[in-house]
C-alpha positions in Angstrom: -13.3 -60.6 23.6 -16.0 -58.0 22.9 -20.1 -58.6 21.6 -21.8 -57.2 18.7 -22.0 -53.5 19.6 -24.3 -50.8 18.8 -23.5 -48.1 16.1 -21.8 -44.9 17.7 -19.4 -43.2 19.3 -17.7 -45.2 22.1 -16.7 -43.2 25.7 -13.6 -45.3 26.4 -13.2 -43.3 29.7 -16.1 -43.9 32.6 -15.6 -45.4 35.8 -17.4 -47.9 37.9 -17.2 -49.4 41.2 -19.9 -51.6 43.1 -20.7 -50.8 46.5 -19.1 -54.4 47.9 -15.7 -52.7 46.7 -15.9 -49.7 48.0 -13.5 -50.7 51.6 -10.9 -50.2 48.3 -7.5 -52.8 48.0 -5.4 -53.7 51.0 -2.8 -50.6 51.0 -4.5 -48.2 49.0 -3.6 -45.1 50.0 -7.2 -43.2 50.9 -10.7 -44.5 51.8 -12.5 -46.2 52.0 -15.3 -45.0 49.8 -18.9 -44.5 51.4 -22.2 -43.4 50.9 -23.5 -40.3 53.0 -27.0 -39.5 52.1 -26.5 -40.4 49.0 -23.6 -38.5 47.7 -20.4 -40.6 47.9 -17.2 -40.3 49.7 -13.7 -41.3 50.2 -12.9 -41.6 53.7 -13.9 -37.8 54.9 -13.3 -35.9 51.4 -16.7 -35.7 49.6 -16.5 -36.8 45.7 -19.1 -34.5 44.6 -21.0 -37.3 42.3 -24.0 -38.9 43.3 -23.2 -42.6 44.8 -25.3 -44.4 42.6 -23.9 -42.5 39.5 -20.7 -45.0 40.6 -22.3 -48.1 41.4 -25.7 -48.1 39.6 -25.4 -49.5 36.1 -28.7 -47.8 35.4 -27.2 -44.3 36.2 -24.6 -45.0 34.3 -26.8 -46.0 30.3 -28.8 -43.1 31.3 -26.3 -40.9 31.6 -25.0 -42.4 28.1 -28.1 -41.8 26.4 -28.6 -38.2 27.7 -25.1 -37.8 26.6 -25.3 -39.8 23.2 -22.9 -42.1 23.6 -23.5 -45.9 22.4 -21.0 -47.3 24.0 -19.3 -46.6 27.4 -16.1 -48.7 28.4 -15.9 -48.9 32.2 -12.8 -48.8 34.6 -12.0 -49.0 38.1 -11.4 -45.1 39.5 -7.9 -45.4 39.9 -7.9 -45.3 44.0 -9.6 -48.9 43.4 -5.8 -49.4 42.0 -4.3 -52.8 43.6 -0.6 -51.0 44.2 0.8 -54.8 45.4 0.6 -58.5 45.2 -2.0 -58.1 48.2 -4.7 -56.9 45.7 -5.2 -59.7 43.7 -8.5 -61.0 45.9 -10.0 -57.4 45.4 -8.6 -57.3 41.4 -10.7 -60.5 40.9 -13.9 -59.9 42.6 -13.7 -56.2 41.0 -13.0 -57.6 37.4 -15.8 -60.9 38.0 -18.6 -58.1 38.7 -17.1 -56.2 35.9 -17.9 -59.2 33.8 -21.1 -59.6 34.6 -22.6 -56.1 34.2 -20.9 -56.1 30.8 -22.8 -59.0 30.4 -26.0 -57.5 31.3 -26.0 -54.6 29.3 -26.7 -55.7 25.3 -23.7 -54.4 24.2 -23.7 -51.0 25.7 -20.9 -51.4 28.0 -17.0 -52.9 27.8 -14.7 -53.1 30.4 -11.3 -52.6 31.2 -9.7 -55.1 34.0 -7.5 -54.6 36.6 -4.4 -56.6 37.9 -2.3 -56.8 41.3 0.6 -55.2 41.3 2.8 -58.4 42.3 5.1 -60.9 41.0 5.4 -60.9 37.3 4.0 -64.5 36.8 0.4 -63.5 39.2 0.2 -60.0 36.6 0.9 -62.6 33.5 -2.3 -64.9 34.8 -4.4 -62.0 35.5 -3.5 -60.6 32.1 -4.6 -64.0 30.4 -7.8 -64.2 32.3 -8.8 -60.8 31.2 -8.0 -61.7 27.4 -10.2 -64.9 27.8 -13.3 -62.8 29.1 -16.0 -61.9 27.3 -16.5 -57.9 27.4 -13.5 -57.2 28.9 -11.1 -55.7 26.4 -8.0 -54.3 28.2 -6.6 -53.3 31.2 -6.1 -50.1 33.6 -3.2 -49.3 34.6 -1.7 -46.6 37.3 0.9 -44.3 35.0 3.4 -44.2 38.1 3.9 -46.9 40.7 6.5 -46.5 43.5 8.7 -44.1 41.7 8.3 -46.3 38.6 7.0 -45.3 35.1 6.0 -47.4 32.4 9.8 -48.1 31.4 10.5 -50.6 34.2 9.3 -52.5 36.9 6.2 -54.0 37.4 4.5 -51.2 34.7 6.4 -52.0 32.3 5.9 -56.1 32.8 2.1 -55.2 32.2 2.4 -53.2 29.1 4.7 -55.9 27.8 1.9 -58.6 28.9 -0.7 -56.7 27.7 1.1 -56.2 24.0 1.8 -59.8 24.2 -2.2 -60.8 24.7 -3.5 -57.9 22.4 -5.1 -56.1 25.4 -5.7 -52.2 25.5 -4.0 -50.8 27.6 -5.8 -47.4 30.0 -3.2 -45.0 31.6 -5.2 -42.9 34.2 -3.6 -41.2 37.0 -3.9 -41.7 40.4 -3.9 -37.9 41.9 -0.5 -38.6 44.2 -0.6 -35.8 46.4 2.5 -33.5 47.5 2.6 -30.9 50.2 2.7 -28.0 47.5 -0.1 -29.3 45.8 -2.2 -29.7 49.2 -4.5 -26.5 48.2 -6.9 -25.7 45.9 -7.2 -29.8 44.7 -3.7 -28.8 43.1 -2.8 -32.2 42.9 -6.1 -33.2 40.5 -5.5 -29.5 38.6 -1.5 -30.3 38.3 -0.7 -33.6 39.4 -2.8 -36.0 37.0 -1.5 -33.7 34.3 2.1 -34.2 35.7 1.8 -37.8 36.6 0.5 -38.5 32.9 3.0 -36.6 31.2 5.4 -38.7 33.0 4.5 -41.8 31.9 4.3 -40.8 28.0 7.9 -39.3 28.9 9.1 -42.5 29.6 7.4 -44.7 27.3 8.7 -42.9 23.9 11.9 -41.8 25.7 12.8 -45.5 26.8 12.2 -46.9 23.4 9.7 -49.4 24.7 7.3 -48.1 22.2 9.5 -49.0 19.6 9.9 -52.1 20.9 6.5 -53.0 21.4 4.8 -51.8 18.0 1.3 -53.4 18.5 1.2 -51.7 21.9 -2.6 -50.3 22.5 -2.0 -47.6 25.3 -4.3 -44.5 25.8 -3.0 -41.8 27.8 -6.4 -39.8 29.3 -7.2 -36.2 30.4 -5.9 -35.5 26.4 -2.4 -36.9 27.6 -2.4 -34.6 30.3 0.9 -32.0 30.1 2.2 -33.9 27.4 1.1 -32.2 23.6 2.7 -28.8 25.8 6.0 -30.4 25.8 6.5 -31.7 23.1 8.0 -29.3 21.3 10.6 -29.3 24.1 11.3 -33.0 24.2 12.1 -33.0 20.6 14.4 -30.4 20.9 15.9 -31.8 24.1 16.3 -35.1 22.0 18.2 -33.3 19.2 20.3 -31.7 21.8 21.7 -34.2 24.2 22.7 -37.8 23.6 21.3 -39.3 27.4 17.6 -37.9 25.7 18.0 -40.1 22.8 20.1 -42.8 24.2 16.6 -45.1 24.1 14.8 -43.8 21.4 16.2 -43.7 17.4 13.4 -41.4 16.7 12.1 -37.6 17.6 9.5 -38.3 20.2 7.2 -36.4 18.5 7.0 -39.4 15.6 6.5 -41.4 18.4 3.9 -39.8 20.4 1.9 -39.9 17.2 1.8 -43.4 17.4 -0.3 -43.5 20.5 -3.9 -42.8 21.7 -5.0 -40.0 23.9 -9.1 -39.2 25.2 -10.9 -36.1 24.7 -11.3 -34.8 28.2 -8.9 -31.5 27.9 -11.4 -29.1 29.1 -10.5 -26.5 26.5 -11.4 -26.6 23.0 -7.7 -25.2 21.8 -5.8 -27.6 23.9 -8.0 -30.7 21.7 -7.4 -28.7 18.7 -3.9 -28.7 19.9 -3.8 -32.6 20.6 -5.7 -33.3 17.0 -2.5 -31.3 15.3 0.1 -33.8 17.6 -2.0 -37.2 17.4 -1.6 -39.2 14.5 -4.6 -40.2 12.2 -7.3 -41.9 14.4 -5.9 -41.7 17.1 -7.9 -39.3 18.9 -10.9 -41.4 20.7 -14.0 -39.6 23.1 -14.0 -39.3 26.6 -16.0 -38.6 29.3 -14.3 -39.4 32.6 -17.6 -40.1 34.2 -18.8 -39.3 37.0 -16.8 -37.1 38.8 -16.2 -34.0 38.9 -13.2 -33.6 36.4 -15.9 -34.9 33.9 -17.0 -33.6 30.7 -20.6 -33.8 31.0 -21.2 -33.5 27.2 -18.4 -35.7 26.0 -19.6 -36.2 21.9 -20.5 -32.6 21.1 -17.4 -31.2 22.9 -15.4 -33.9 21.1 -16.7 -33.5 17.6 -16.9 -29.4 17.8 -13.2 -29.4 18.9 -11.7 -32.7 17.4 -12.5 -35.5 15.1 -15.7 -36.1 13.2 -18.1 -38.6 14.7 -16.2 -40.7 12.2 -13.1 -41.0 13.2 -13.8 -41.5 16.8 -15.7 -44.0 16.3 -13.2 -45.6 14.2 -10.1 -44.6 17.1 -12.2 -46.1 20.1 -12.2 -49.5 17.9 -8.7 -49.4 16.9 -7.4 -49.0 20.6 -9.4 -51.6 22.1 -9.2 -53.9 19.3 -12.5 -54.4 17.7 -11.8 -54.1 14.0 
């Protein structure tokens, strides 16, 4: 359930955490988050971001009207993540303050829930309360949890859910480290484009696309790895039977079908998503505040993508507003 929103062109990629919810979910695998002077860290790694530019609301509109964006649609950073049935307690007080900034704000911000990670019928009530909230249009989602993508397990019971309810549905990665990406924050540069690839892999190669066709997923960071291999997977689909065992069509008719964000860093690799996306399907991004962000998310976007326009007119269609 969403207000009456300004006219403009809606960031559907900003995080927000308040500072009670910084000690992060029982098990999550860094942190906690803390302030230091100001700037804010998680556990000893510094973030590079001013804390308040996470946790101040304020921060946050003035950064959207620097940045001319009319609307920004907030989400947990994805170490907030509840990765088990243990997080429910932190899912709900992070989604009740959620509420209530969205509340506060005239219509300038939207939010995107979280859920536990636990037993199918505790996602299922979390799932429903999030549909029934004012403001809060979708959920955000982990792309890999446990070894498991969005074709099974507990991943797939949320996209299901969240097709089910008419939620949107936010893929964002959750940086999981290996040794060879230790350097040079290897796994930000290589493994959120990896992780993300991944799960789009797995969606249209699965068939669960297919099977859910009012499905509202947007894959961020431009879909990460993913408009780079397409080419490939079609070609491995046309080639071997165990690639299109679960999908009846080339995944690039599929892939068109879904949403990706703006944040690709490089004007030829949006140019390259515009050419793979289908029509309107293309919505801005900022990935504010960190470091990864795009600090001028509607000029890059319309200089390298769609017209003011059509973004506008994505960003509704994912998260259900039209």
């Amino acid at each position: 359930m969403s207000p009456r929103l300004p006219d403009g062109v809606i960031d559907v990629h900003a995080h927000w955490l308040p500072r009670p919810l910084f000690e992060l979910p029982a098990g999550a695998p860094y942190g906690p988050m803390n302030d230091r002077d100001g700037q804010l860290y998680l556990g000893d790694l510094p973030l590079s971001i001013a804390t308040e530019a996470m946790s101040d609301e304020a921060a946050i509109v003035e950064d959207m009207d620097r940045a001319g964006v009319a609307v920004r649609v907030l989400s947990a950073p994805p170490f907030a993540f509840p990765l088990g049935a243990a997080g429910a307690e932190y899912a709900g007080a992070f989604n009740t303050a959620l509420t209530d900034v969205v509340a506060k704000s005239n219509g300038r911000l939207l939010g995107l829930g979280i859920v536990s990670l636990g037993a199918p019928e505790q996602i299922t009530s979390e799932l429903s309360a999030l549909r029934d909230t004012t403001g809060i249009v979708g959920v955000a989602i982990p792309p890999v949890v446990g070894g498991e993508s969005l074709n099974r397990g507990v991943l797939r019971h949320i996209v299901s859910e969240a097709a089910r309810l008419d939620l949107a549905v936010l893929v964002h990665p959750m940086q999981i480290g290996r040794p060879e990406w230790a350097d040079y924050y290897l796994a930000n540069l290589i493994g959120n484009p990896v992780e993300t690839a991944t799960a789009v892999a797995n969606l249209v190669l699965s068939g669960l696309k297919d099977e859910m066709p009012a499905l509202r997923i947007c894959f961020l960071h431009g879909g990460g790895c993913a408009p780079g291999l397409l080419g490939r997977w079609d070609h491995g689909w046309r080639a071997r039977a165990d690639v299109r065992s679960g999908c009846r069509r080339l995944p690039s008719e599929v892939v068109a079908e879904l949403y990706f964000d703006t944040v690709t860093h490089d004007a030829p690799q949006l140019e390259l998503l515009g050419k793979i996306a289908g029509k309107d399907k293309v919505v801005c991004g900022s990935d504010y505040p960190f470091d990864m962000a795009e600090s001028d998310p509607v000029r890059f976007a319309i200089k390298h993508g769609p017209d003011e326009e059509a973004l506008i007119r994505a960003a509704r269609a994912f998260l259900g507003l039209i």
